[in-house]
N, C-alpha and C positions, 0 to 999 in steps of 0.2 A: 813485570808490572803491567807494560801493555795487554799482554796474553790475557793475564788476568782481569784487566778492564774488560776486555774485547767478551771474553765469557760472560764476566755479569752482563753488560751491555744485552749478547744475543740472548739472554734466559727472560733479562726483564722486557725484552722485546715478547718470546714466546707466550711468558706469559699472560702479557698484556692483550696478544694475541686473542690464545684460551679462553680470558675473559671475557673482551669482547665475541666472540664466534659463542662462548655459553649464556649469556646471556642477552645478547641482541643489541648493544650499545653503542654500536657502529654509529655513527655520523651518516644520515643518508643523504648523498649528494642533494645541492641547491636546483635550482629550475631555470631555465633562461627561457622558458616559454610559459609558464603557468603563473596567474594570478593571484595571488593568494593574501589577503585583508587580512590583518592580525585579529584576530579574538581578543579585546582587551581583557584583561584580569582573569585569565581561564586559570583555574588554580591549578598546581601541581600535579594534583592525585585526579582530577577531574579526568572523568573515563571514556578514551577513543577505542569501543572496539570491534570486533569482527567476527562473523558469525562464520566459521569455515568446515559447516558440522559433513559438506562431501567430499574432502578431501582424500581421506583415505580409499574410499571405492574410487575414486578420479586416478589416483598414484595405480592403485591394483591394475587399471585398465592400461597404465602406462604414462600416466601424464605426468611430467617435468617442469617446474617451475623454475623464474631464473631470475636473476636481480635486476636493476637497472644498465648495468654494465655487461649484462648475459652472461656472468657466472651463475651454473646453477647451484642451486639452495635449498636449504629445507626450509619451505612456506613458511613456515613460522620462525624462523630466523627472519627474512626479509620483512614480515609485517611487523614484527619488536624493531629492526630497523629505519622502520618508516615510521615509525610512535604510535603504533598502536598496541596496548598494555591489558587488553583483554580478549579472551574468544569466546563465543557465545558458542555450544554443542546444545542439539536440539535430542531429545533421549526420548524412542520410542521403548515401548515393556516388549513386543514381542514383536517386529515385523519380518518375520517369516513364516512360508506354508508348512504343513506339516513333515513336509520333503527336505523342509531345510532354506529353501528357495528365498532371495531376499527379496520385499515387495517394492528397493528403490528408495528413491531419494536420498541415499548415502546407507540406508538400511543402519539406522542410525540407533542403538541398542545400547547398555550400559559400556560392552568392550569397546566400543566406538569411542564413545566421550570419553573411558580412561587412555586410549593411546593418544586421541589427540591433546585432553589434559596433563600427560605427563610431557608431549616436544611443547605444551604452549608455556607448562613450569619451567622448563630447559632455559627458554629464550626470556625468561622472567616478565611473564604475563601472567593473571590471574585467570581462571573458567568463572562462566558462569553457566550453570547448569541449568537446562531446558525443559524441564519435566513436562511433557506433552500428558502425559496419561493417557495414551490410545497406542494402540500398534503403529497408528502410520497418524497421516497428516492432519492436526486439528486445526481448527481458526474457527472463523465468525462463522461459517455455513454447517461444519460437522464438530463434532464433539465427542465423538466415538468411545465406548468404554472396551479395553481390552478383552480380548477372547476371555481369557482365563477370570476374568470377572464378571461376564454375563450373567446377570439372572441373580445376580446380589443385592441383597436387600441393604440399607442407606448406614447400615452401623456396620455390616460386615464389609463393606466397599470400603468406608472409611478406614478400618483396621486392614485392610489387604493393603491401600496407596498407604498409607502408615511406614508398614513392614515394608513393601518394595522402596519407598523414598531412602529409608535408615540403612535399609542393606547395599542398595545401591551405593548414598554417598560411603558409607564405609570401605567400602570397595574401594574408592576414589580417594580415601584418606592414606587406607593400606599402600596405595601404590605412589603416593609423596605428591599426590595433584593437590597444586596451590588453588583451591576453592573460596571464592572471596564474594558469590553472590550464588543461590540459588533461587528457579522461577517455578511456581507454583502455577500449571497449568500456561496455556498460547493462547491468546486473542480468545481469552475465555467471557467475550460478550453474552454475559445471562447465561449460558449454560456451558458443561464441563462433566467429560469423564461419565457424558449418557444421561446426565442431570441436564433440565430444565426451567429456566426462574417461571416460564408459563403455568406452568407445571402447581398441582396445589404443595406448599411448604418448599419450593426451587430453590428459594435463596437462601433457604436456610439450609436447606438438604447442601448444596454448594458450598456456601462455607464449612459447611462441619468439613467439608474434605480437603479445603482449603486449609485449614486449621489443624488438619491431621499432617501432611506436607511440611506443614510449617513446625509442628512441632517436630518431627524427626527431624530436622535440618537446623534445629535450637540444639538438639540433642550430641548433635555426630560432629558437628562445624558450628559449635558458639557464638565466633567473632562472626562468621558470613548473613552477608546481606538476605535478606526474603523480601523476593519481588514476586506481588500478581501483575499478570500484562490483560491487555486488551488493546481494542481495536477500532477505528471508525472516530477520531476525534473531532472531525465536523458535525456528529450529531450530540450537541453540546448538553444536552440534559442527560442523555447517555450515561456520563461519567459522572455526574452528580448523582445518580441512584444508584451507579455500582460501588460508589465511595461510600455510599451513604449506608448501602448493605449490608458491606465489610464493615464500618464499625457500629452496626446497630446489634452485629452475631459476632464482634468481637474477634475478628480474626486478627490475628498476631500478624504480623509483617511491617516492612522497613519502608518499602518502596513501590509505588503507584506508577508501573511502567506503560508506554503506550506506544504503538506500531504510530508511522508518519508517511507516509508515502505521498510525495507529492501530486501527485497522478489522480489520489485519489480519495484525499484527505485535508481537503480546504488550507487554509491559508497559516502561515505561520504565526500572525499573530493570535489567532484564535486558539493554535495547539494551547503556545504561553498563555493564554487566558484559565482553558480550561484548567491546565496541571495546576496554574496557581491556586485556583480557586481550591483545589485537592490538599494543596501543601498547606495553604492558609486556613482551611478550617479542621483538616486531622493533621496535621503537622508533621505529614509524609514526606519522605525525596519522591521524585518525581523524574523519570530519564525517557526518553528514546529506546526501547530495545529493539526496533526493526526501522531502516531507513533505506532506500535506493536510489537510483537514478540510471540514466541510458548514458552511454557513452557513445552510442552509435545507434542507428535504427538495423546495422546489418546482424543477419543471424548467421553462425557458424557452426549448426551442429545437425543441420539439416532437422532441424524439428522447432516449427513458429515461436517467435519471445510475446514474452507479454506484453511486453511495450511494444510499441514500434509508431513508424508515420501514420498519416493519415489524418490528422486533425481530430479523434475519434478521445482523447487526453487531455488533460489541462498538461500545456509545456509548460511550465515556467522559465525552462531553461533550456539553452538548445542540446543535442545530443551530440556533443562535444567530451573530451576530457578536461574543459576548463568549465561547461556547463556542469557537468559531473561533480566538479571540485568547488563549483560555487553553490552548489544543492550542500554538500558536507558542509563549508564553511557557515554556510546560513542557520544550519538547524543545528551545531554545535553552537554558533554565536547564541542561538533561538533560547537553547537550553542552559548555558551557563548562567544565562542572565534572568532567568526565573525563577524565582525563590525557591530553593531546596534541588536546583537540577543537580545531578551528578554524574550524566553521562549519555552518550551516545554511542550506538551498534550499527555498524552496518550489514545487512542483510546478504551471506554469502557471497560476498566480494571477490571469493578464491572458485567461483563454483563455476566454469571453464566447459568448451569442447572437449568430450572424449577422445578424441583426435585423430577418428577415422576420417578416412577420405571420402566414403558417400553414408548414406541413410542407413544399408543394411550392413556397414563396418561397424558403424555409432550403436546400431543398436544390438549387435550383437554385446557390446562393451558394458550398455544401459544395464542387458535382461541379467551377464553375465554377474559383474560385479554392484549392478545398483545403481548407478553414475546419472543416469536419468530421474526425473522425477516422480515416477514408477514404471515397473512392470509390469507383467499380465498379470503374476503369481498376486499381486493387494487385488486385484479382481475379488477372491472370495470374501475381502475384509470389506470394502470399498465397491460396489460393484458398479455404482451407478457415475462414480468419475473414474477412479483408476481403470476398474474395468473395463470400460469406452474408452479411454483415450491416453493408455500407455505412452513411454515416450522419452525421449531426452527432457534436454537442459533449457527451459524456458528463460532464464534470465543470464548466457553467458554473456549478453551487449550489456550488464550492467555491475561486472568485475572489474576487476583491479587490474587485469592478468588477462592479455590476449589470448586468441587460439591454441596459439604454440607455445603459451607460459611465459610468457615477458612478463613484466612488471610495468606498468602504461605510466606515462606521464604524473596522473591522476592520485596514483597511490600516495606520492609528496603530500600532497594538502595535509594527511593527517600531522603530521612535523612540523611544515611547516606555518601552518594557520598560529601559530603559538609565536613565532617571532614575525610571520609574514612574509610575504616578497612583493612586495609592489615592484613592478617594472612596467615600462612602457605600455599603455593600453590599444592594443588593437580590435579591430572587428571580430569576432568568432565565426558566428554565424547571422542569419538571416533570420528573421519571427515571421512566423506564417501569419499572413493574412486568411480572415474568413469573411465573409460578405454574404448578403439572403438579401435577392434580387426577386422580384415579380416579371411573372412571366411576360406581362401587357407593358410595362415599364422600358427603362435603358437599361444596359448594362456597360458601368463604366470602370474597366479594372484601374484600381490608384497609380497613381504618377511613380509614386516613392516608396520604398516600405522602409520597416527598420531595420536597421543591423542592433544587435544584440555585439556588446562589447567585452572583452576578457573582464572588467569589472561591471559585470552586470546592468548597466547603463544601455541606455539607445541612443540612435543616433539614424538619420533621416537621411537613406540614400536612393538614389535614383536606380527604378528598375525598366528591366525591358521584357516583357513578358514573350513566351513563343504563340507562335500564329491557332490562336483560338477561333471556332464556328460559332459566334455568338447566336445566329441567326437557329442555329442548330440546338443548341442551349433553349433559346425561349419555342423553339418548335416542338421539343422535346416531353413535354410535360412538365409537372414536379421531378423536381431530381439533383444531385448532387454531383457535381463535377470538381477535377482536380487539374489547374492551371499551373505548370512551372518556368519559370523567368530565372534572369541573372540580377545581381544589382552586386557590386562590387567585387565582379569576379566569384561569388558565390550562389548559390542555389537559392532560388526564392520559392515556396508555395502559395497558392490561392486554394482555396478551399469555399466552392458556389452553390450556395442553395438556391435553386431553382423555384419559386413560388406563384399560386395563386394569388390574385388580389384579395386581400382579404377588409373584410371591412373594419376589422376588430382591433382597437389600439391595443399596442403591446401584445402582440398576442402568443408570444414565446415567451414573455416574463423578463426578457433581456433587460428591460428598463423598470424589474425591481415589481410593485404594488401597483405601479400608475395604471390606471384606467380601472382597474378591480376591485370587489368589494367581498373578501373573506369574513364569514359570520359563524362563529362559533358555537353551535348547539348545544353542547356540553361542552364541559371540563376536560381536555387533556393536553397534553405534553407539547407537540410543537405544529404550527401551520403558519407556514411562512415559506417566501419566495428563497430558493436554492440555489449555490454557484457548485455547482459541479457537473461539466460536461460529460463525462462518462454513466449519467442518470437524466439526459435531455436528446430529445430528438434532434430538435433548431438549436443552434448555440450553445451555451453554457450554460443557462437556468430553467428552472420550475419551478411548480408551487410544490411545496413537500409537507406531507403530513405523518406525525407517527402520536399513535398513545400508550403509555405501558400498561393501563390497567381493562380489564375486563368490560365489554358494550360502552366506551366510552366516548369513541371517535364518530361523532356525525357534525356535519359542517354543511355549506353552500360554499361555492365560491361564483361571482357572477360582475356581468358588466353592462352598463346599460349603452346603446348603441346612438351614437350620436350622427346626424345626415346621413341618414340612410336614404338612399331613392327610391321611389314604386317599383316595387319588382318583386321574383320569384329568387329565393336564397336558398341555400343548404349551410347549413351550422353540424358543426363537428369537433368534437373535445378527446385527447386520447391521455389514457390512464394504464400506469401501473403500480402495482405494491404486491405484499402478501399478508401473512396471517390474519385475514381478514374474519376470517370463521363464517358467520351468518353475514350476510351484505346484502346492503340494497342502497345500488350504486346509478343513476341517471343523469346523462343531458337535457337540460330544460329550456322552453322559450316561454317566457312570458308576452303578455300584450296586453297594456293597462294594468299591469299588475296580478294579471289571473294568467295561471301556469296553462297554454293549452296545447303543447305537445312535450313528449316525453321519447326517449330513447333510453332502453339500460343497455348495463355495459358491466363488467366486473372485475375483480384483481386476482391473480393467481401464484404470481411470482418474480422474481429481479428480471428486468429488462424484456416480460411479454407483454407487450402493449396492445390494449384492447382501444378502440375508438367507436363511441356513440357516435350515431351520427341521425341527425333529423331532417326529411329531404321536404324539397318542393314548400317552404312556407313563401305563404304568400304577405306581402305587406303592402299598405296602402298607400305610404310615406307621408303619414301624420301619427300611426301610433306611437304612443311609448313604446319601444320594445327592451327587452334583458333577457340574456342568452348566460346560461348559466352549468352547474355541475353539483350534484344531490350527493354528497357520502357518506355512509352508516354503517362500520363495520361494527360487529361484538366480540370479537377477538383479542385478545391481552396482543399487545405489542403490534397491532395493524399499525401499515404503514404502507406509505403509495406516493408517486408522481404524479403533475396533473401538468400537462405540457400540450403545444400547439393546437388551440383554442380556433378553428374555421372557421368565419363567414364568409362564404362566396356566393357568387351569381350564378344563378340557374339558365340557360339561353334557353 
């Protein structure tokens, strides 16, 4: 009888085994370091997942993943153990040269998404399918139509993505992949698959392909979701006119997905603003399908992250594994509680060091297996990025999963944000300090900075900065410098901008409207002061303007100059945007109201900044003066900065 107990006993044990190890249901150990705020009311089915579309070219080159306890695993075992219930696979049609050669970033092709679709079935997670419709990497700047569809006209493009979507997911049905969403095109901002909304008939040429997508994927997978994504959710009108497109042309789909990147994509409440406004008047879900964060600023694959230090980012968060976990917890909290959310993706979580020891081990790994995020070989598809600037793994500081395949602290949150862990709150890290100093002025670095808290909270501690040349700072010219200190035993930055006297209030926008008077010549879409550092010279804001339709964008923007002294000035305004088409773009000075010098200036593209500049006016220190900015593009979709506004003194 014992004997007999002792057998069931070890079978119901084995078994129990099996099923956990098959479908990922392990209990992933608690945290005694990580923070983690409950989500209240995150519903059951509500979706934590992860994009892990390099893995297989990463494994080809050798790379090893391990648990939190360093037993190694199959990736997708450990992420079903940690709670997260979906993979995102991104599916290019063709990224290879005609040799065969892959052009990178996981060389990510239908066979790709069926092997990782069938271990993510294994570990009982659903796919969601990525349809790019280019050989290699689309987003907001490219759009690329595949080779083998160049030179197609708008109904036969549509019947080729048609047949490719239908053949594909079948393929993926064939092989038992549990398919529970598929995505119609990437950060397909206005245009898509070599289409254009500029363009005469864009949106509608666009959705017809949108529509064709959609219907093979109603056809092959019934129950699964149809998500379009897009991109840039700070520019809020944005996404009222690509909502508004889709059902003006009637395209079919479930879900109104949106990229979020903190870095570089405004504020959380705004994301929840726009989606709502999407759910609430077409009565879409609405999710996150790309999200990140830094875990570290350090790079481990010998080829630069995208992220990194330097003040050059909006941080919100420090680059911590508990700042990491409170960027997830925030934009899952962000999402659940927005009407119609149903989910959130993390952006290549598992996408790791190829795990060479120098630059030319790594990238023999890149060119061989793909593992970087291109090769030379997308040269011929891509010439003007991939071409130039081959390479590894731009974002391994912002995985799940160290160098050597650990499993980080960080990866919990997804599990545990659902019950929480509150435990004791300590310091993390430290918030950079930024400061803009005049160069004739003091320079006084703060007593205290903040510490940023394991619950996201501050707290005022005493810092001690190291031995700075101030005298060398204001001798220097304009310029920016980088100050580091301790303040509780941590690392502190300063980040110094060096300045001119300028006479002009507000003259970076940092304080919003004040002193400015924007005057709208026409009708269009948005002109208003901007928070986002990564599109500002000084600080974190500018004035930003964008129009979607055709010669519509002409504006002033200007300020009238208060106690000014007799003297000889120079005024200077610096601009950028693009699609401007025809422009006629100038700095102005008024005096009494009549405009009598001018400076132009133009727009070209993201982040070249042009500066007018008007020398030697003279004033008498009674006129009115107003120092201002002329813009008139004719161009569908112009759009531009207008940042660090000059007046200084002439000796």
């Amino acid at each position: 009888m014992k004997k007999g107990i002792a057998i069931i006993l070890l079978m119901a044990l084995l078994l129990t085994g099996c099923g956990a190890d098959k479908k990922g249901q392990e209990n992933a150990p608690g945290s005694e370091s990580l923070y983690v705020q409950k989500v209240e009311d995150l519903p059951e089915d509500f979706i934590l997942g992860m994009d892990a579309s390099c893995v297989p070219a990463l494994e080809a080159g050798g790379v090893k993943y391990y648990d939190h306890d360093g037993q190694e695993k199959d990736v997708f075992q450990i992420l079903s153990e940690n709670g997260i219930n979906y993979i995102r696979v991104r599916v290019w049609n063709d990224p290879y040269d005609k040799d065969g050669n892959g052009y990178g970033g996981g060389n990510c092709d239908i066979d790709t998404a069926i092997a990782i679709g069938k271990r993510a079935t294994q570990y009982g997670m659903k796919l969601l399918v990525n349809f790019h419709y280019s050989d290699f990497w689309a987003d907001p700047a490219k759009q690329m139509v595949p080779k083998s569809w160049k030179g197609m006209k708008i109904d036969a493009k549509a019947e080729a993505l048609y047949n490719y979507t239908k053949d594909s997911l079948q393929k993926l049905k064939d092989a038992g992949v549990d398919v529970g969403m598929v995505q119609i095109g990437n950060e397909t901002n206005g245009s898509f698959c070599g289409e254009s909304s500029s363009a005469v008939g864009g949106w509608k040429r666009i959705c017809q392909l949108f529509s064709a997508g959609s219907r093979a994927t109603r056809e092959v997978f019934p129950e699964a979701l149809v998500a379009v994504h897009f991109a840039n959710p700070e520019k809020v009108t944005n996404y009222e006119s690509y909502s508004k497109n889709l059902e003006y042309y009637q395209v079919d789909y479930d879900v109104f997905a949106s990229s979020y990147y903190p870095f570089w994509h405004g504020t959380l409440e705004n994301l929840s603003q726009v989606l709502t406004k999407v759910h609430d008047t077409y009565g879409k879900q609405v999710m996150v399908a790309e999200t990140s964060y830094a875990f570290t600023a350090e790079d481990t694959d010998f080829y630069g992250n995208t992220i990194g230090e330097g003040g050059g980012i909006v941080k919100d968060y420090p680059f911590t594994y508990q700042g990491q976990a409170n960027l997830v917890r925030n934009v899952v909290d962000t999402v659940a509680h927005t009407p119609g959310g149903i989910g959130v993706f993390y952006w290549e979580g598992t996408w790791i060091s190829s795990g060479g020891a120098s630059y030319e081990e790594n990238q023999a790994l890149w060119y061989t297996h793909g593992s970087g995020w291109a090769t030379p070989y997308a040269g011929e598809y891509d010439p003007d990025d991939a071409g130039k600037w081959p390479g590894g793994c731009a974002v391994d500081n912002q995985a799940f999963f160290d160098a050597q395949g650990h499993a980080t602290e960080a990866l919990k949150v997804f599990k545990l944000l659902r019950q929480g862990n509150v435990i004791p709150v300590q310091a993390d890290a430290i918030e950079d300090t930024n400061m803009i100093c005049d160069l004739n002025g003091d320079v006084i670095l703060p007593e205290t900075v903040n510490a940023i808290m394991s619950d996201n909270s501050r707290q005022a501690l005493s810092v001690q900065w190291e031995d700075v040349d101030i005298a060398a700072m204001k001798s220097g010219g304009p310029a920016k410098y980088t100050v580091e200190g301790t303040a509780g035993g941590m690392k502190a930055m300063c980040y110094i901008s060096m300045v001119e006297y300028n006479y002009l209030q507000n003259w970076s926008f940092e304080e919003g409207e004040t002193g400015w008077t924007a005057t709208a010549l026409k009708k269009f879409d948005e002109l208003h002061v901007e928070d986002k550092v990564t599109d500002s010279i000084t600080g974190t804001k500018h004035y930003h303007f964008w129009g979607a339709g055709t010669d519509v964008v002409e504006f002033t923007l200007e300020q009238k100059v208060e106690n000014l002294p007799q003297g000889k000035y120079r005024y200077a305004i610096s601009i950028m945007g693009g699609d401007g088409g025809n422009t006629q773009i100038y700095a102005y000075v008024k005096r009494n109201g009549e405009t009598v010098d001018k400076a132009d200036t133009t727009i070209t593209e993201y982040n070249a900044w042009h500066t007018a500049a008007i020398e030697n006016i003279d004033y008498n220190g009674s006129d009115e003066l107003v120092v201002g900015i002329y813009v008139k593009c004719s161009g569908p979709n112009a759009w531009g900065k207008i940042e660090d506004a000059m007046l200084n003194s002439v000796k």
